[in-house]
HTML snippet that shows the backbone in 3Dmol.js (N, CA, C, O; Angstrom):
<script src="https://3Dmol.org/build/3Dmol-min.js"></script>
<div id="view" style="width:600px;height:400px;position:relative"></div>
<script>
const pdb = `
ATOM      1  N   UNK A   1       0.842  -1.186   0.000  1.00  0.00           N
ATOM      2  CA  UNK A   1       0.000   0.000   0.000  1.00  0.00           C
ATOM      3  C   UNK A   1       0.887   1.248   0.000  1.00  0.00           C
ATOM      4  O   UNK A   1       1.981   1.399   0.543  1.00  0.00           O
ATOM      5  N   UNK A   2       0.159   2.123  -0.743  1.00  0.00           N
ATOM      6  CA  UNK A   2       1.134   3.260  -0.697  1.00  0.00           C
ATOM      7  C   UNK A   2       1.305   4.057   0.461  1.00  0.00           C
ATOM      8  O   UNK A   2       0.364   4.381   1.185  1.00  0.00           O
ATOM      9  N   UNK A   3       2.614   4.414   0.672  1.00  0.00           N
ATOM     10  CA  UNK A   3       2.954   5.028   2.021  1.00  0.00           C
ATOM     11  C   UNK A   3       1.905   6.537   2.460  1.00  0.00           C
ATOM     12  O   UNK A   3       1.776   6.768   3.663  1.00  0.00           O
ATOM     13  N   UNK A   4       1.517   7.067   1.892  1.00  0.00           N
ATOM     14  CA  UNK A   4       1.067   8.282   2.210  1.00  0.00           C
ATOM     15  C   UNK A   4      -0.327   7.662   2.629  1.00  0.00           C
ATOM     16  O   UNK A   4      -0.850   7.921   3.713  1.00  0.00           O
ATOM     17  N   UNK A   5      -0.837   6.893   1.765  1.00  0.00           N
ATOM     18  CA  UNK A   5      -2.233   6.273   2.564  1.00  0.00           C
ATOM     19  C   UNK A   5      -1.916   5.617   3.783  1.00  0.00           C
ATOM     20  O   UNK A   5      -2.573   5.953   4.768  1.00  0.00           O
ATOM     21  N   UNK A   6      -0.990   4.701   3.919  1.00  0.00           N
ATOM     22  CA  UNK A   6      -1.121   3.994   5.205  1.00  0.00           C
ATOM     23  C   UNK A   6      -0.793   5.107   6.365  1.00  0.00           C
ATOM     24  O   UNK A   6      -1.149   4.879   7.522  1.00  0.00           O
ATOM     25  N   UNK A   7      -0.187   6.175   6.063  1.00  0.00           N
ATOM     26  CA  UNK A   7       0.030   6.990   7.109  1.00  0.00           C
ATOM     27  C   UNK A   7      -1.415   7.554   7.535  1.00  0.00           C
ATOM     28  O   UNK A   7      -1.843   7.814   8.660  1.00  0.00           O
ATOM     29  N   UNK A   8      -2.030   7.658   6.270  1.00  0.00           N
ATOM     30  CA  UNK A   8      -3.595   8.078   7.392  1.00  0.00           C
ATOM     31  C   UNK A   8      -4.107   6.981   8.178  1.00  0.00           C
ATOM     32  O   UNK A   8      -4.562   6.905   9.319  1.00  0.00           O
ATOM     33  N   UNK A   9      -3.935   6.268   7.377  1.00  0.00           N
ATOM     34  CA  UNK A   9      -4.808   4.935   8.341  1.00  0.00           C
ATOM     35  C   UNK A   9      -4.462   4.703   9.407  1.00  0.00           C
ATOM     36  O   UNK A   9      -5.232   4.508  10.347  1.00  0.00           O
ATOM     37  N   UNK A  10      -2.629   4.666   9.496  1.00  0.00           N
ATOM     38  CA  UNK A  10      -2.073   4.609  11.173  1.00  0.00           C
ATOM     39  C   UNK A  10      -2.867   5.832  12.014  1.00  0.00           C
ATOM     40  O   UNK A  10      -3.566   5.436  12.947  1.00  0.00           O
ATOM     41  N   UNK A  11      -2.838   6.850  11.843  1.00  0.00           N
ATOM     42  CA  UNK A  11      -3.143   7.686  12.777  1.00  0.00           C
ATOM     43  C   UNK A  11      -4.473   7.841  12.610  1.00  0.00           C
ATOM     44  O   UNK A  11      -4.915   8.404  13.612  1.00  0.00           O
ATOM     45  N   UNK A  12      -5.453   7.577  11.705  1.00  0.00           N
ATOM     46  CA  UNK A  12      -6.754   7.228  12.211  1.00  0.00           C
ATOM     47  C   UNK A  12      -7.153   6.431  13.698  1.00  0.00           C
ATOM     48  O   UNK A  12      -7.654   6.811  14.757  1.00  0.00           O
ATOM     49  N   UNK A  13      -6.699   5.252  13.226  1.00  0.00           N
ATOM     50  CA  UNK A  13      -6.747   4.035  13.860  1.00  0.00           C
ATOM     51  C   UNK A  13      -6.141   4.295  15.336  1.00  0.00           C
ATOM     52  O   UNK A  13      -6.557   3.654  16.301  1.00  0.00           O
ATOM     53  N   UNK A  14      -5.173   5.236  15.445  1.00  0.00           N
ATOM     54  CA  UNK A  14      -4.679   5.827  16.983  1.00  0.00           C
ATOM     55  C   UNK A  14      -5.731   6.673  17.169  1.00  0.00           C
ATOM     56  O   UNK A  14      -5.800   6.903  18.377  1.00  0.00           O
ATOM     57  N   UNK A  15      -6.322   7.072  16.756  1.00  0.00           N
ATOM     58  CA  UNK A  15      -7.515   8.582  17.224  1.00  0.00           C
ATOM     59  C   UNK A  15      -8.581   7.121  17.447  1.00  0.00           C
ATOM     60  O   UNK A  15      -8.986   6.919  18.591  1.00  0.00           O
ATOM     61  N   UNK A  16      -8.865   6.458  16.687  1.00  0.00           N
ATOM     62  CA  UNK A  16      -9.882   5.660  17.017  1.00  0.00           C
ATOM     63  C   UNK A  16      -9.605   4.908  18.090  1.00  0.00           C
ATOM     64  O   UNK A  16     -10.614   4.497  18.663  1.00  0.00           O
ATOM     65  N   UNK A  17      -8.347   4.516  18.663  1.00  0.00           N
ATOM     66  CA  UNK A  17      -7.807   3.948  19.805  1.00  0.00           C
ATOM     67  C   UNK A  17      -8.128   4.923  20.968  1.00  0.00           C
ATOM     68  O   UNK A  17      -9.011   4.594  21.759  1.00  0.00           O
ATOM     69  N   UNK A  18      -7.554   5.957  21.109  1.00  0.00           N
ATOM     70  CA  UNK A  18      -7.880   7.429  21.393  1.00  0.00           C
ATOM     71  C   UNK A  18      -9.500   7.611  22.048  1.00  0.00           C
ATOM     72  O   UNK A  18      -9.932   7.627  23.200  1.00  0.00           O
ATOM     73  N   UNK A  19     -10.090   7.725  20.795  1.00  0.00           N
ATOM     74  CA  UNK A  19     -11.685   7.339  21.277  1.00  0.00           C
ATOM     75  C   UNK A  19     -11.982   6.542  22.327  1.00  0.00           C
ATOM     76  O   UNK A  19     -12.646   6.975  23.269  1.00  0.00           O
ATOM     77  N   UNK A  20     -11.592   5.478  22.291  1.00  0.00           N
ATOM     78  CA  UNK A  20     -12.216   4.384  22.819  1.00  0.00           C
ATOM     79  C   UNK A  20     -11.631   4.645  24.227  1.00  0.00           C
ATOM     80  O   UNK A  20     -12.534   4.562  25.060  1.00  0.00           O
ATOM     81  N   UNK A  21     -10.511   4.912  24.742  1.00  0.00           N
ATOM     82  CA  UNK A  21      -9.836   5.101  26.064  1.00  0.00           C
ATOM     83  C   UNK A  21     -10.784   6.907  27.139  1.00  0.00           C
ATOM     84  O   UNK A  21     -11.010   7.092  28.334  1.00  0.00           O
ATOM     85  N   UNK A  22     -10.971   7.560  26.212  1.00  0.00           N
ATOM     86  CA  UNK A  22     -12.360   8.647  26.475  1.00  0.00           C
ATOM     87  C   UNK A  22     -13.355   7.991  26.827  1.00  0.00           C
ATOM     88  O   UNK A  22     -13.787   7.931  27.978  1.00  0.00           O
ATOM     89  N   UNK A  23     -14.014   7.180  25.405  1.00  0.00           N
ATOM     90  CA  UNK A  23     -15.102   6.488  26.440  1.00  0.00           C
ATOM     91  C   UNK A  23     -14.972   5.616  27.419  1.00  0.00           C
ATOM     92  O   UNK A  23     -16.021   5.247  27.947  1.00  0.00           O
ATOM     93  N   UNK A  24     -14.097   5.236  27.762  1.00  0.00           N
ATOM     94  CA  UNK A  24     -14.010   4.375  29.064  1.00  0.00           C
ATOM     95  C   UNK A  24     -13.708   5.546  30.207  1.00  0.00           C
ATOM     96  O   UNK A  24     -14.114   5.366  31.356  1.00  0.00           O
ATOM     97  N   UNK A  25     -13.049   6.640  29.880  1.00  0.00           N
ATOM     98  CA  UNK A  25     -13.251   7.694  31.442  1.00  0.00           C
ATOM     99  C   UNK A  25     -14.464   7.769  31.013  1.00  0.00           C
ATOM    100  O   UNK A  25     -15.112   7.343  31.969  1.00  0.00           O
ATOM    101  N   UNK A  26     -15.397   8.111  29.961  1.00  0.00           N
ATOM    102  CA  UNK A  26     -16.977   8.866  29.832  1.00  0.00           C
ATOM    103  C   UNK A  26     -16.534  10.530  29.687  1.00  0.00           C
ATOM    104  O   UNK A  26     -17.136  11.463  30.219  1.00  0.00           O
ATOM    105  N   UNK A  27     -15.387  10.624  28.870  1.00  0.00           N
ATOM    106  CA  UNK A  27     -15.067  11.703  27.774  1.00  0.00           C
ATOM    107  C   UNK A  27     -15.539  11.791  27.182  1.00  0.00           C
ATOM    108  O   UNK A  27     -14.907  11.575  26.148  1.00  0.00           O
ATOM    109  N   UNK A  28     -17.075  12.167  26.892  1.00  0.00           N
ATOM    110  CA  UNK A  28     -18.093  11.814  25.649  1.00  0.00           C
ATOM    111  C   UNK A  28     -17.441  13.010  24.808  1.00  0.00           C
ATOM    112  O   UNK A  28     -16.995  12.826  23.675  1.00  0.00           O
ATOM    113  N   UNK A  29     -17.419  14.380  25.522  1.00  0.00           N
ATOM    114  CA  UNK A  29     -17.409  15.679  24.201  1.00  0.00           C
ATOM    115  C   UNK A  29     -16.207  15.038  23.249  1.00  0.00           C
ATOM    116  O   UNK A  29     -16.368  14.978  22.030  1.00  0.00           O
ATOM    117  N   UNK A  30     -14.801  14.487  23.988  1.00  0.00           N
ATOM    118  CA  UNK A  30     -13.502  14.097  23.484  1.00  0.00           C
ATOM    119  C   UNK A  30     -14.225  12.491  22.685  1.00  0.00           C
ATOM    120  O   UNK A  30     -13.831  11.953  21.650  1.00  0.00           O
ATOM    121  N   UNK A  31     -14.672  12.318  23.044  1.00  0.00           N
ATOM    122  CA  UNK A  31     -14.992  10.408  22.007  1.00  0.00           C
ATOM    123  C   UNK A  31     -15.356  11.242  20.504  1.00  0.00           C
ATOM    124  O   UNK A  31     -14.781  11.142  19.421  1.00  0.00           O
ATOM    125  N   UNK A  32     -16.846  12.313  21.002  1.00  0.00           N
ATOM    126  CA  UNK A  32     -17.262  12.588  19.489  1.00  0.00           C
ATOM    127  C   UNK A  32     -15.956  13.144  18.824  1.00  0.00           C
ATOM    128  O   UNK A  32     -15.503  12.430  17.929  1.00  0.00           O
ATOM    129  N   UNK A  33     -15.406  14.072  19.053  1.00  0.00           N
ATOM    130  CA  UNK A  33     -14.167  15.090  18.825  1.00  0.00           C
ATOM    131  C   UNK A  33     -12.973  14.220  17.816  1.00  0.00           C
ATOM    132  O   UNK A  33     -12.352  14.597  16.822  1.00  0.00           O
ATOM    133  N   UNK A  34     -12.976  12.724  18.662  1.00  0.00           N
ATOM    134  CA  UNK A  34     -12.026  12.119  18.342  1.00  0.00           C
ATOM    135  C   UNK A  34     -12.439  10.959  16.540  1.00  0.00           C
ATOM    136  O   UNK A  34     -11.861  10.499  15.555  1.00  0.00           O
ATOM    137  N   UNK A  35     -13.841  11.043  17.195  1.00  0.00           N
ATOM    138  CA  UNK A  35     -14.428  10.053  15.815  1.00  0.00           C
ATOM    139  C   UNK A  35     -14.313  11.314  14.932  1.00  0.00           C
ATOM    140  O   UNK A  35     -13.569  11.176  13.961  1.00  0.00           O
ATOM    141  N   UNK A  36     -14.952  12.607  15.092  1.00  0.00           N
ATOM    142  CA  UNK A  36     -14.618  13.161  14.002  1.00  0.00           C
ATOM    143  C   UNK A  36     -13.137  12.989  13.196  1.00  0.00           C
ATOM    144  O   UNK A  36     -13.029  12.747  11.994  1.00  0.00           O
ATOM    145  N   UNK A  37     -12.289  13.129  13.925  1.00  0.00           N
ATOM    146  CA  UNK A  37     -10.637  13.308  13.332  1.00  0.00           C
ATOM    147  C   UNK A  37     -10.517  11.814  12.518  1.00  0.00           C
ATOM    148  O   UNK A  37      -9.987  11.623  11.423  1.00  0.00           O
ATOM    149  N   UNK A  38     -11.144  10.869  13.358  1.00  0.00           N
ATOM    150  CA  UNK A  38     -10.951   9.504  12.393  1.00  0.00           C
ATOM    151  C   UNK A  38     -11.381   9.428  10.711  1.00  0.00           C
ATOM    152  O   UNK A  38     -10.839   8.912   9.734  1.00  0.00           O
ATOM    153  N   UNK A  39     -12.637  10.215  10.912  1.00  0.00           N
ATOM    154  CA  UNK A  39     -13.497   9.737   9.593  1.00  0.00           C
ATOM    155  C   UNK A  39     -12.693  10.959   8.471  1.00  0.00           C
ATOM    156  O   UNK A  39     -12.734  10.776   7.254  1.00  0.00           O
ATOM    157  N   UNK A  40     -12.071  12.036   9.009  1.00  0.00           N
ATOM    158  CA  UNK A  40     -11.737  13.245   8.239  1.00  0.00           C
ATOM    159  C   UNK A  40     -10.383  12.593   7.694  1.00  0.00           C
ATOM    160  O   UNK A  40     -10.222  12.744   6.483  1.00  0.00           O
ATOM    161  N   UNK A  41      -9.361  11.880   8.386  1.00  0.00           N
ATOM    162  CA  UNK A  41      -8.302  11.020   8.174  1.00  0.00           C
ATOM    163  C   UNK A  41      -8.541  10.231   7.262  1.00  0.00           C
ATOM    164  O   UNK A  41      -7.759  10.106   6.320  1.00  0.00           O
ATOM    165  N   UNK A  42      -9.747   9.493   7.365  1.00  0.00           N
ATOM    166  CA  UNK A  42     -10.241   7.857   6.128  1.00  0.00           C
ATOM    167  C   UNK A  42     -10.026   8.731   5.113  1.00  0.00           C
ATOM    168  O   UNK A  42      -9.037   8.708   4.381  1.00  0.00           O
ATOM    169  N   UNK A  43     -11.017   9.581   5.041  1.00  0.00           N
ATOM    170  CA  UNK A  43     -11.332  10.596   4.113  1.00  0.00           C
ATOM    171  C   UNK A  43     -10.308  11.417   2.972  1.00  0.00           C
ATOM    172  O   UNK A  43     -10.455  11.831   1.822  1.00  0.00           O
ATOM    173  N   UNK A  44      -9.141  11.398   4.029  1.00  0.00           N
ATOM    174  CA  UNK A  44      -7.860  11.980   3.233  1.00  0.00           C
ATOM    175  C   UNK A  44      -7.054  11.081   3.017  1.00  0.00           C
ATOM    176  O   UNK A  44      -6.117  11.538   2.362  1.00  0.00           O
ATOM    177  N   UNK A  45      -6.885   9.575   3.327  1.00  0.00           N
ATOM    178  CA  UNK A  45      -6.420   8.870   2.829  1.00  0.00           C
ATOM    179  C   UNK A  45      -7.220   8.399   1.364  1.00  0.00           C
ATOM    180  O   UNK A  45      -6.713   8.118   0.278  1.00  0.00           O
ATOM    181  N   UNK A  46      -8.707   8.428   1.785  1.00  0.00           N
ATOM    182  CA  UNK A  46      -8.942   7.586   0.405  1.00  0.00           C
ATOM    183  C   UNK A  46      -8.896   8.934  -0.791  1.00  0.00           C
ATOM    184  O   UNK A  46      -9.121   8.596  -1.953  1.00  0.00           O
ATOM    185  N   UNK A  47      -8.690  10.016  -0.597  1.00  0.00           N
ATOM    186  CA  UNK A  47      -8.748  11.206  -1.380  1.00  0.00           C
ATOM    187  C   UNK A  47      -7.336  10.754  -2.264  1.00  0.00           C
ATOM    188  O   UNK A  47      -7.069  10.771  -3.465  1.00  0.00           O
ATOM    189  N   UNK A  48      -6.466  10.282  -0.854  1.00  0.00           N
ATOM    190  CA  UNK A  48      -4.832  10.252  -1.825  1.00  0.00           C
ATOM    191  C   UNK A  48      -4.922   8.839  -2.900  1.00  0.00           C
ATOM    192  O   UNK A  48      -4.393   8.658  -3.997  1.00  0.00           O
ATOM    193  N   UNK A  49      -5.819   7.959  -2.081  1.00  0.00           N
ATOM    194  CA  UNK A  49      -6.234   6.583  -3.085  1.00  0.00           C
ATOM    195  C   UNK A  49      -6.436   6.636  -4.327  1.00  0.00           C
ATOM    196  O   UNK A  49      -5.855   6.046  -5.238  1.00  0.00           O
ATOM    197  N   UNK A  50      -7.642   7.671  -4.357  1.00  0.00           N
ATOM    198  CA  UNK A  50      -8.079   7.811  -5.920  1.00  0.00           C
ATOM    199  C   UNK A  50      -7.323   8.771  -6.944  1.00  0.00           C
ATOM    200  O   UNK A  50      -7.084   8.636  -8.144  1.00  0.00           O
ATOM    201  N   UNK A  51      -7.001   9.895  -5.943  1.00  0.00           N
ATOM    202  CA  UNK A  51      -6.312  10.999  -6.672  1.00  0.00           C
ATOM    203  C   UNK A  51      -4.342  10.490  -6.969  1.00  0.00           C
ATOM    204  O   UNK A  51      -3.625  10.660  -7.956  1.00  0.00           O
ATOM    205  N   UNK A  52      -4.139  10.033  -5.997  1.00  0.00           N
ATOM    206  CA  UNK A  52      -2.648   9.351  -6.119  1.00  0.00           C
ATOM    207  C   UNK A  52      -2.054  11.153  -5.823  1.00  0.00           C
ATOM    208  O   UNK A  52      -1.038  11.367  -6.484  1.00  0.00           O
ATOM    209  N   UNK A  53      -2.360  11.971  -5.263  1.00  0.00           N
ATOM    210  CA  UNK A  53      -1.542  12.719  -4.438  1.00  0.00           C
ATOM    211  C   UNK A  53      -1.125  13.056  -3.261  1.00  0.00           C
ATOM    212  O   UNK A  53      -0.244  13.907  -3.138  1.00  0.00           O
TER     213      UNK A  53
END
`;
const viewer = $3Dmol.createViewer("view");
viewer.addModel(pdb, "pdb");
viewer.setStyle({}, {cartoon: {color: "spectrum"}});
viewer.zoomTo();
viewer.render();
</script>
């Protein structure tokens, strides 16, 4: 896989890790906060997928 994509995916996947350690204190404002950053990450990885920049 190309390197610039997997770099989103790693640090998605830490924000989504991220998330999940919030909701276990019951960081709800920080869980939503954090899913946002995940899906905006997918988002710019699959941007570099199709576009190849």
């Amino acid at each position: 896989m190309n390197e610039k994509i997997q770099y989103w995916i790693d640090i998605a996947e830490y924000d989504l890790e991220t998330a999940k350690v919030m909701l276990e204190g019951k960081r709800f404002l920080y869980v939503g906060f954090m899913c946002h950053q995940v899906i905006e990450k997918v988002l710019k990885g699959y941007y570099v997928f199709k576009k190849n920049r």
